[in-house]
N, C-alpha and C positions, 0 to 999 in steps of 0.2 A: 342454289336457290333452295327456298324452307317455304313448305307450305305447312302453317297450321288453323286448326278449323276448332274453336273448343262450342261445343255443343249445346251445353248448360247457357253461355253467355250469345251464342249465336253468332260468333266471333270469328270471321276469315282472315290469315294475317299471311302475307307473303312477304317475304324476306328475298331478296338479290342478292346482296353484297353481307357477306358475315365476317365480315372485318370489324374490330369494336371500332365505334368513331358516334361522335358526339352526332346527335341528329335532329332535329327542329321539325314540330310537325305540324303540317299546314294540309286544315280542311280543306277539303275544295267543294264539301256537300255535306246533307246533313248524315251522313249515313257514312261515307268517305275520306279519311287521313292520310296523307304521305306522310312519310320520314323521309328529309331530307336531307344529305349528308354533304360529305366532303367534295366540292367541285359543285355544289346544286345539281348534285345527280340525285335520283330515287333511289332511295334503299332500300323502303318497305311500303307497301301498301295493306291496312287495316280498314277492312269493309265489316262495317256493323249493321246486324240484321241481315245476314249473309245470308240466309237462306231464303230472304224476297228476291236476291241480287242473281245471286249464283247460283247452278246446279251443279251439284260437286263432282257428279261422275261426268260432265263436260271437261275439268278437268285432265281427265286421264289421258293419256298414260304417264301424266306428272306424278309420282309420289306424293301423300301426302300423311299427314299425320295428325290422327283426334283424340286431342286430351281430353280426360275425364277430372274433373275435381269433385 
């Protein structure tokens, strides 16, 4: 599992499965994306405006990682 958080865009993206594989992604909110991979399992979920949603240090003791651009 990949947690990443880019800060600039407000951007939460968690990753499960890091296997390359083609993936489809389906809103389920406005704020909300799956990727959806092989077998209609979840592979990623991308939560925009992440920081209404989430509190990041509720995450812990997940690793995670904040890009800068």
């Amino acid at each position: 599992m990949n947690i990443v958080y880019d800060d600039k865009k407000d951007l939460l993206y968690i990753r499960f499965d890091d296997r390359k594989q083609e993936v489809i992604n389906r809103r389920v909110s406005e704020d909300v994306v799956l990727d959806i991979g092989d077998g209609d399992r979840i592979v990623g979920i991308e939560i925009m405006d992440a920081s209404e949603h989430v509190t990041l240090d509720r995450l812990l003791p997940v690793r995670y990682e904040i890009t800068k651009t």
